[in-house]
N, C-alpha and C positions, 0 to 999 in steps of 0.2 A: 020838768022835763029832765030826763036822766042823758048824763052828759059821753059820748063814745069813749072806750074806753082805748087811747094809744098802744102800739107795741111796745113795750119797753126800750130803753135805747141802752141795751147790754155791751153793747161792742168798746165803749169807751171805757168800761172797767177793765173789758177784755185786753184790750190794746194798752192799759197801764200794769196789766198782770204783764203782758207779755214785754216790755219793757224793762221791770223787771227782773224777769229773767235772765234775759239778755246780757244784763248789766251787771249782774251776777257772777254768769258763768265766763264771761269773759275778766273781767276783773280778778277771778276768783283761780284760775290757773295759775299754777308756778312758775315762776322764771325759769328760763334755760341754763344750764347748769352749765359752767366752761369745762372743758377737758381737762385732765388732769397730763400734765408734763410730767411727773414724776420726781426723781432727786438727780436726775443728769446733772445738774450744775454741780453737783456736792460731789461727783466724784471724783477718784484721786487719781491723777496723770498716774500712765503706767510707766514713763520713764521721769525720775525725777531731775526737774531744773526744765524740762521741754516745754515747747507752747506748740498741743496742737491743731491750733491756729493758721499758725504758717505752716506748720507740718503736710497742713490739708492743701496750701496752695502749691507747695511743694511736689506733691506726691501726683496732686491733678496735673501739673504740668511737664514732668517727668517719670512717672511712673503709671501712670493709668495705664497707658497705651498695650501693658502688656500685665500688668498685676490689677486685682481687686484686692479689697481687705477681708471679705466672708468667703470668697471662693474662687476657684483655679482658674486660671485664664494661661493666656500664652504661658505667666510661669504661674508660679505657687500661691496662694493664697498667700497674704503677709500676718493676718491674725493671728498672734500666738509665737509670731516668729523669736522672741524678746526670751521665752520662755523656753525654744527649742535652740537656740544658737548663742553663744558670746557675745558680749556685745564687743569685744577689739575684734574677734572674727569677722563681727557685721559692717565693720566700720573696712575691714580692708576689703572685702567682698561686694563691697554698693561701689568703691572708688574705683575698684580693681579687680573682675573678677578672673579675667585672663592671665593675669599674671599669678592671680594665687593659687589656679590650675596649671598652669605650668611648676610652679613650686612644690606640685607634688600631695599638698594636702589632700588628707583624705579625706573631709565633709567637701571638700569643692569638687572634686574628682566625680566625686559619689553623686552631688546633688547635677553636675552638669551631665552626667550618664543620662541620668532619671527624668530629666525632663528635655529627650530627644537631643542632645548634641548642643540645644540653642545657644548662644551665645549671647551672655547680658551687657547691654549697653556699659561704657564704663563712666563715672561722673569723677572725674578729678577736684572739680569745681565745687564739693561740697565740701563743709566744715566738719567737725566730730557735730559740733551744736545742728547743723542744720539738718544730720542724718538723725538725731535725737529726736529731733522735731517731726520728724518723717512718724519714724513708729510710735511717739505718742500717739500721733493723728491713728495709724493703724490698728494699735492696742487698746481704740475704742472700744466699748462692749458694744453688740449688735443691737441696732435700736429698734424699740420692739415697734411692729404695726401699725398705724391707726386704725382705732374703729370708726369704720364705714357711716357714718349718721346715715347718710341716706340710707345705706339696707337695712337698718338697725329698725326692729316692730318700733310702731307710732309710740305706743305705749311708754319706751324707752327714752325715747328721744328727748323728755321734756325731763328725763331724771330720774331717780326708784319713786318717788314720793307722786308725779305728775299723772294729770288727766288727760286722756288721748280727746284728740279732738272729735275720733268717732263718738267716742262717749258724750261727748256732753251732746251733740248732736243729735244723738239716739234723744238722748232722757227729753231735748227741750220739744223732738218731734212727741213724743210722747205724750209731754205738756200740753200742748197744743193739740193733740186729739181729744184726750181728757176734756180741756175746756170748751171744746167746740162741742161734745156732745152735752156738757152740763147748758150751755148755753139751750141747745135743740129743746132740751128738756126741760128746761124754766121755761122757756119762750110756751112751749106746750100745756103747760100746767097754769100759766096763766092765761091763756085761751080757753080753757076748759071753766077756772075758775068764773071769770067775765061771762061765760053763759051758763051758767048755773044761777047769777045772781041777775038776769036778765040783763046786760050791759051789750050792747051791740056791738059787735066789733069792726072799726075803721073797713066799708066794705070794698071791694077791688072795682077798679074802675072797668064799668061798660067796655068790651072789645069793640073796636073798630073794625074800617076793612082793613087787612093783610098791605103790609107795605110792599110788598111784590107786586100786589092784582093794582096800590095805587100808582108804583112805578110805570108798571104795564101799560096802564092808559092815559099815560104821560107822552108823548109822540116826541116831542123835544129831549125829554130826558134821555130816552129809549136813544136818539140819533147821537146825541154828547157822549154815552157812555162808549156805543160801540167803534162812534172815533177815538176816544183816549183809549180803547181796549187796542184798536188795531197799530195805533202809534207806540201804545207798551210792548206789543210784543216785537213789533218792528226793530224797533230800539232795544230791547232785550235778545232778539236775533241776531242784530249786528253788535255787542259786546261780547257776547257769544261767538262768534265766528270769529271775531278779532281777537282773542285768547287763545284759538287753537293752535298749539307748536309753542306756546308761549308760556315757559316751564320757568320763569323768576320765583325764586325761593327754592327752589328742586334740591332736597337733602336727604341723599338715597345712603341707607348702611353698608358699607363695605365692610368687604370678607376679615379684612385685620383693619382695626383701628388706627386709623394714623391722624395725631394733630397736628393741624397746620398752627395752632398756637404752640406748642413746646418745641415742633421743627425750626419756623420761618421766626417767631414770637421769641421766648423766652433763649433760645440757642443763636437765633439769628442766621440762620444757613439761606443763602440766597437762594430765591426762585431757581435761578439759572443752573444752578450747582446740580439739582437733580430732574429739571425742565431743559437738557442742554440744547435738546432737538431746535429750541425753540428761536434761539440765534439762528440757526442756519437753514429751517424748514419751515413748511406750511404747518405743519401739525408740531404741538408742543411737547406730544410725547408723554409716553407713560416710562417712567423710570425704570429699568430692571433692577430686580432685588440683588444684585450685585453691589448695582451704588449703595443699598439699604446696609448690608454688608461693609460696607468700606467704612462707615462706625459702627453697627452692631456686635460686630465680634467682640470689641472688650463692652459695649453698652447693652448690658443683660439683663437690668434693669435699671428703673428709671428714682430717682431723689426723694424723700417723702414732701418734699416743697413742690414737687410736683403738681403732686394729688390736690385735685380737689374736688369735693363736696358730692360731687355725682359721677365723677372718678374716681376709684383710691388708687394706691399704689400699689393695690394685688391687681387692680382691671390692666393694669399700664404691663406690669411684667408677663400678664396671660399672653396678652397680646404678641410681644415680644416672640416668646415659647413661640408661636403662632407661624412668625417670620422664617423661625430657627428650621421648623417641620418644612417650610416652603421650600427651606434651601436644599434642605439636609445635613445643617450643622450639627455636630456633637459639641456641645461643652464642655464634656469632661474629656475628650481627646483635641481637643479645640483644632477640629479637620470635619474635610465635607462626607458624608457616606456616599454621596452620586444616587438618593433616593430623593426626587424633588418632588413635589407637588403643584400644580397650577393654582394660582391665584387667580380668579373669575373678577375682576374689579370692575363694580357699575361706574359709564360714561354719564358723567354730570352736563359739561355744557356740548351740545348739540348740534349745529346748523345744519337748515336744508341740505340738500344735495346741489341744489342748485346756486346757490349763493357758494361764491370761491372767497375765501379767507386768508391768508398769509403771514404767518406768525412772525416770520424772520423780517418781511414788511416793515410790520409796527413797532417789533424789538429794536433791531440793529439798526433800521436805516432810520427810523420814525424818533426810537429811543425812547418809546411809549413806557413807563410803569406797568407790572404788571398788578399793580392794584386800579388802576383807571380801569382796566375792566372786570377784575375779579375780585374786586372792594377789597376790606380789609385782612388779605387771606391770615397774617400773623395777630389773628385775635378770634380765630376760628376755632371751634376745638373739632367742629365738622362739617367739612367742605359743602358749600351750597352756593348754588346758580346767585351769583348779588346783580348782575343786570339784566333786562329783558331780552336782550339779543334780538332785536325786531331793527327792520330795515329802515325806522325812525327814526329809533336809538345811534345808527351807526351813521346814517346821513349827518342828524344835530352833531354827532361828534368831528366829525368833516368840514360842517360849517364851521365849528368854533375853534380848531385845533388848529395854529400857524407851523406853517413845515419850516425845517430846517434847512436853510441855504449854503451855509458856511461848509466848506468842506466838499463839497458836491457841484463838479464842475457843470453835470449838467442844468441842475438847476440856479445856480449863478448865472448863465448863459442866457436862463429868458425872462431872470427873474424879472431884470430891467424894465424890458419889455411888459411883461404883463404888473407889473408895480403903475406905469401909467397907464396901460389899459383900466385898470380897476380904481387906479388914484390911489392908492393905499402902502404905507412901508412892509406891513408885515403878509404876505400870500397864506390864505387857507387852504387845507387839501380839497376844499370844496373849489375854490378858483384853478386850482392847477390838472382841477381834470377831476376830483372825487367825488362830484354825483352821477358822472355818464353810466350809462347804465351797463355798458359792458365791461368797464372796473370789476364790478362782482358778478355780471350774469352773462354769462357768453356759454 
């Protein structure tokens, strides 16, 4: 008796081809190449004997406010100045410039004409060394750009020599079409073979009935299924409704770029500073680009330490630009033209109309953080909803959050009192009245 002849069992060569492959193209890419720095260390100070080192903390602390080093602001550019002036000229004109305009000279004369009249701060308090130090820092050469990796083709990124990951992608989809059809076609040719030499082949099992027609006239099953069915949607209904208005994670793009990382984060400017509403009002207030102003004029652009990886330091100074068209600044006249433009800013956090909210409340009297509610704004690089704002959320915060009695005659007054009412030393805003319902809904 001639014995059935099996399918072959292909797939396990299949799956060690494919294997690999895998192991292959992933082991077989290039390392990531580091950036090149260039020879900055090796260059030669433009003032000799200077460090600028301190020149830079120098200049950041008294001179930014009104000079850059690449370009004009309130006064002149300082680049190149080594090369256009004296240096004893420079040294009396950073100490004294009023006086050596009164003296009659003619490059002080000339240079305070030229740039509107202004009058430069005077620094008595610096050294010959410590103004040396200044323009070395300034006599930097302009450092060139990074390149973008992120916008940089796939191609690029791994190096001139590197394989894009589309690549290998492509070829291993490829592979695997290849094999599955060689598979089809062996499988075929030995089913042909097997009946040509009379071998039966493994035959498919008898149909049954239809598992639908045997569910069907199942009466118990048929009743289980359409109670879990009416429970899921039920249940899928009320998760559902319970989401609506409930915009946690909401991170809508605004018109100009602004990081709450390099604002609140890396510069550290407090909430309050440009949220000022928010001490003294219900609503926290959107800033006018005035305050924006009150740094941007000399901050025209932003540090290559900056930048990163999916921001560079051209996205950060567009932006800028962006601020400038808003106001109607000029940079090279460093004045407004009175052509403004509206900034349209999408509203991130929300509440009903009906639920009342009070910023000054939580701020000033409460002395609430403004990260207990809007998380970690100084590590954001874009504003986004961090809690649910649901009437859950703000009761549990009520329950757990002890008010402040010190300072506040009226609450010293009952604290007494309701401290034995409840048994407790410390009163939650929940005990002193913060779940009635007309606190927020009247």
């Amino acid at each position: 008796m001639k014995k059935s002849m099996e399918r072959p069992f292909i797939l396990k060569h299949f799956f060690l081809v494919f294997l690999f492959l895998f192991t292959f193209t992933t082991f077989g890419q290039d390392a990531e190449e580091s950036d090149s720095q260039g020879d900055s260390g090796t260059e030669e100070v433009a003032v000799e004997g200077a460090d600028p080192a301190k020149g830079k903390e120098l200049f950041n602390s008294l001179c930014a406010a009104c000079h850059k080093r690449y370009k004009d602001a309130v006064g002149p550019a300082l680049h190149g100045v080594t090369e256009r002036r004296d240096m004893d000229w420079l040294y009396k004109w950073i100490k004294n410039s009023q006086e050596l305009i009164k003296s009659g000279d003619s490059q002080a004369v000339e240079l305070y004409n030229e740039w509107n009249k202004v009058a430069m701060n005077a620094f008595p308090q610096l050294s010959n060394q410590d103004i040396d130090d200044i323009l070395a820092y300034t006599e930097e050469p302009k450092p060139e750009p990074k390149t973008d990796v992120a916008a940089a083709p796939a191609g690029e990124a791994q190096g001139g020599g590197g394989i894009s990951t589309e690549i290998v992608l492509g070829l291993l989809a490829i592979v695997l079409l290849v094999l599955s059809v060689i598979l089809y076609l062996v499988n075929k040719t030995l089913n042909r073979f097997a009946e040509a030499n009379g071998v039966p082949v493994r035959a498919d099992k008898p149909k049954g009935k239809p598992i639908w027609v045997a569910f069907a006239e199942n009466q118990f099953l048929v009743l289980v299924a359409v109670v879990f069915l009416l429970l899921a949607v039920a249940w899928g209904g009320y998760g559902f409704l319970m989401q609506v208005g409930v915009d946690q994670g909401y991170e809508p793009i605004q018109p100009i770029h602004y990081s709450h990382r390099i604002h609140a984060g890396e510069n550290q400017i407090e909430c309050k500073y440009c949220h000022s509403s928010a001490r003294v009002s219900k609503h926290s207030g959107i800033p006018s680009l005035n305050v924006c102003m009150n740094c941007h004029k000399q901050v025209a652009e932003v540090s290559p330490e900056t930048a990163t990886e999916e921001y560079s330091k051209e996205f950060y100074d567009n932006e800028i630009q962006k601020l400038y068209e808003a106001t109607g600044w000029d940079t090279s006249t460093q004045s407004y033209t009175g052509e403004t433009k509206p900034v349209k800013w999408v509203r991130i956090h929300n509440l009903p109309d009906f639920a009342y909210f009070n910023h000054s409340q939580h701020v000033s009297v409460a002395g609430i953080e403004c990260q207990q509610c809007h998380g970690p704004v100084e590590e954001m690089e874009i504003m986004y909803q961090h809690a649910p704002l649901t009437m859950g959320w703000c009761i549990n915060c009520h329950r757990e959050t002890n008010i402040k009695v010190e300072g506040n005659p009226y609450y010293e007054k009952i604290h007494e009192e309701l401290s034995k009412k409840y048994d407790v030393d410390q009163l939650t805003a929940a005990e002193m009245g913060g779940l009635e319902c007309g606190k927020c809904h009247y």
